[in-house]
N, C-alpha and C positions, 0 to 999 in steps of 0.2 A: 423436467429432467434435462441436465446438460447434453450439448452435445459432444462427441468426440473431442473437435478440438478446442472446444469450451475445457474438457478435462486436462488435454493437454496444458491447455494456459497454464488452469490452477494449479498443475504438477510442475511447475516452473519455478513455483514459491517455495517447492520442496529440493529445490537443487537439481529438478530434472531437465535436462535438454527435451528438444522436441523427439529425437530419435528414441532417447531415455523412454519418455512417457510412452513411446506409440508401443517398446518391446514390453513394457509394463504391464500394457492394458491388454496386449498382444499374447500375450503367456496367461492371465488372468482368462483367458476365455478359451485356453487350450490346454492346461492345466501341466500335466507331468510330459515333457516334449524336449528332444536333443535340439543341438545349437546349429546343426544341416535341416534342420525340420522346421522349427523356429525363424530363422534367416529367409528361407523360402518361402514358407507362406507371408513372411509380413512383408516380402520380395524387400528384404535388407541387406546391403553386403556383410559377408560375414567377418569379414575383417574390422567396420565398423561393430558390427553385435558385439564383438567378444569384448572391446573396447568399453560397450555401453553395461555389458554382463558386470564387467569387473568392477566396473563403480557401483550400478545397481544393490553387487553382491556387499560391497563395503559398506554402503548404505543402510545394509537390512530390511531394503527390499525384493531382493530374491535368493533364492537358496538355490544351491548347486550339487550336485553328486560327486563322489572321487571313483566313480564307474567309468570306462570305456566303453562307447561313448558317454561323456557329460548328459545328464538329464538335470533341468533348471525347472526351479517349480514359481510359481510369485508367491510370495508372502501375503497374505489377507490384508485386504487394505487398512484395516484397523489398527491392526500390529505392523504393517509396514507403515507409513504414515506418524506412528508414535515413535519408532524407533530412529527416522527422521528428526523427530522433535528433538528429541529425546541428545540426537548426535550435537543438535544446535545450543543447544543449551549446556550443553559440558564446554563447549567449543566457546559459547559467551563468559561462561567461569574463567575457562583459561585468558581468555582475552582481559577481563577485569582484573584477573590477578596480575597480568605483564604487566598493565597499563599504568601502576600504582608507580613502581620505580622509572618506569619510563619518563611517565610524566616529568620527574625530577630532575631526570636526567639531562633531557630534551632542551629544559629550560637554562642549562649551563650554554645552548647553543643559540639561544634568542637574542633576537639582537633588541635593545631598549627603543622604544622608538615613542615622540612625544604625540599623544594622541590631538587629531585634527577633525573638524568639522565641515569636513569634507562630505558630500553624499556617496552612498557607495550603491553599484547597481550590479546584480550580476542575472545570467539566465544561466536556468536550471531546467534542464533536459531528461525527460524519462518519465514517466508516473510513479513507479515506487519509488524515487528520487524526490518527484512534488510530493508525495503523502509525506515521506519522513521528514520535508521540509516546512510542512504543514504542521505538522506534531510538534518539530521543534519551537517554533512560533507560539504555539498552545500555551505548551509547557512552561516556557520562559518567560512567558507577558506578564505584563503588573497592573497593564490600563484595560479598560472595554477594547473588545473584538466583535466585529462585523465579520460576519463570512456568508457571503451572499453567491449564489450558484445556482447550478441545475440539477432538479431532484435525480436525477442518474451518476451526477458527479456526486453528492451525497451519500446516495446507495454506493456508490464505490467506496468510500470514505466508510462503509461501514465495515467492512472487512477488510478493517487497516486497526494499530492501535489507536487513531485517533478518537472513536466514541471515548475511550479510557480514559485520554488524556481530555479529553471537555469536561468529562464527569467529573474527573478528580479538581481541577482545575476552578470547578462551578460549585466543588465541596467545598474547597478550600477559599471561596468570598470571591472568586473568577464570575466578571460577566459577560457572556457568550450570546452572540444574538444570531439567530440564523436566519435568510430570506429566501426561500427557494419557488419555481414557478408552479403551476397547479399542478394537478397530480392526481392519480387513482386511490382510495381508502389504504391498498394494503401498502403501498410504497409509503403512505405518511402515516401506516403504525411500524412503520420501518423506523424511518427518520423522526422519530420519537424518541427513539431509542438511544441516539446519538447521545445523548448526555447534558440535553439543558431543556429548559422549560420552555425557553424564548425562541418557540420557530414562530415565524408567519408566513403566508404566503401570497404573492403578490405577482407585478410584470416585472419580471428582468429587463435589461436594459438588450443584451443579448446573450446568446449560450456560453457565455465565459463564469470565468471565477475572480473571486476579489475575497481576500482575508486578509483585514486591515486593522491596526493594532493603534489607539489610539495614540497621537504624538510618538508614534517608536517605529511603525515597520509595516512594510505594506507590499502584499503575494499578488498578482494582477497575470491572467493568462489571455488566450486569445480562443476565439470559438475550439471547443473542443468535439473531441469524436464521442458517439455514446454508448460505442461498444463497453462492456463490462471487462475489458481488460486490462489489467490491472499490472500490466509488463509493455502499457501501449511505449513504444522510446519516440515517437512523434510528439507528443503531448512535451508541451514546455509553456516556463511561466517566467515571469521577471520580480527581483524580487531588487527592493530599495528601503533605504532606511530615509531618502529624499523627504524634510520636515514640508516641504512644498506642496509635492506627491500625496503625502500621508494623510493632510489636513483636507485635500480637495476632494481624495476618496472617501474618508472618511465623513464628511460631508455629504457625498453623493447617496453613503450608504444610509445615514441618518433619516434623509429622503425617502429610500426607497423603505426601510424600514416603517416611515411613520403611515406610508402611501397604502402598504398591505394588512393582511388581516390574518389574526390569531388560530393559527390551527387547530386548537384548540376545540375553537369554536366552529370553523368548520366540520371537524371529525363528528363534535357532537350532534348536529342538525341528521 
């Protein structure tokens, strides 16, 4: 069972603030309750509450009265939670249909520019920042992938779209190798599940990450935290298209890959 602010976190993925989540969960365990009643046991100001009410209530997760006093009820998680989805996904509609003319548009303002072979390096800050940059990577490769990590940074990876993106990726002729360090049975009927055949498990080199794309592109972090949060903004990675870089890691991974042993075969013993 999570904890408290374990639920907090993952209410964050829902567009909630931390004060959001706490009146959320906070109304969910006091049921039908005014907003001087509310405010004070969660000892919130109520200036911020009404603030958090008003989004909540646009959301569709909480309902409100037109009584004097206001009585706010939560919406059941189930049906709050979907109607979440639900707002995001009309919200991705819209956004796909601007983006068609935009596109067009945008490109009357680009400047021509003659492409160089230059290396490009940049750092990318945030964890759901690294996942979808992670995905992106997936998605778009043509050659073999190394992604070599720690089975916690995996379990995180699993409540991301990136199982999707390996699976589809590994449907469509994508070869995806995974390395990750030892592990307990249920965490690697976990990471199983990620979307390729090719885990094994071996010693990492340390608690970092490396997803490395053969000849094209290569994701390289530093010891990370193993907290399961999944909004950590300390977490950062570097990311280079460096033919240098790519080839030495890429190498390194080969190594560690040959060095370890098939999970497979582990699970089964």
């Amino acid at each position: 069972m999570l904890s408290k602010d374990e639920i907090y976190s993952s209410l964050t993925h829902f567009g909630l603030e931390e004060i959001d989540a706490k009146i959320y969960v906070g109304l969910l365990q006091m049921s039908s309750v005014t907003v001087g009643t509310m405010a004070q046991k969660l000892n919130v100001d109520r200036g911020k509450a009404y603030r958090s009410l008003n989004k909540l209530r646009n959301i569709g997760v909480i309902s409100t009265t037109f009584s004097n006093p206001t009585i706010i009820n939560a919406v059941k998680p189930s049906e709050a939670l979907t109607n979440v989805i639900q707002k995001k996904e009309d919200e991705i509609i819209i956004l796909q249909k601007l983006a068609r003319p935009l596109i067009e548009n945008l490109k009357n303002y680009e400047k021509n520019t003659v492409p160089t072979d230059i290396s490009s390096f940049s750092i990318i800050q945030g964890r759901s920042n690294i996942y979808t940059r992670i995905g992106k990577l997936i998605q778009e490769s043509t050659n073999k992938i190394f992604i070599i990590t720690t089975s916690e940074d995996l379990m995180r990876m699993y409540h991301t779209s990136i199982p999707d993106k390996i699976y589809n990726k590994v449907n469509s002729g994508g070869d995806i190798k995974i390395v990750t360090n030892e592990c307990d049975t249920k965490m690697m009927e976990i990471i199983e599940q990620l979307g390729t055949l090719d885990v094994r498990i071996g010693k990492l080199p340390s608690k970092s990450r490396m997803i490395v794309e053969s000849k094209r592109q290569l994701i390289m972090s530093g010891a990370m935290k193993e907290s399961m949060d999944l909004n950590d903004e300390v977490d950062s990675i570097m990311y280079t298209n460096s033919a240098e870089m790519v080839e030495n890691m890429f190498s390194l991974c080969t190594h560690l890959w040959k060095k370890s042993k098939p999970m497979k075969a582990i699970l089964s013993h």
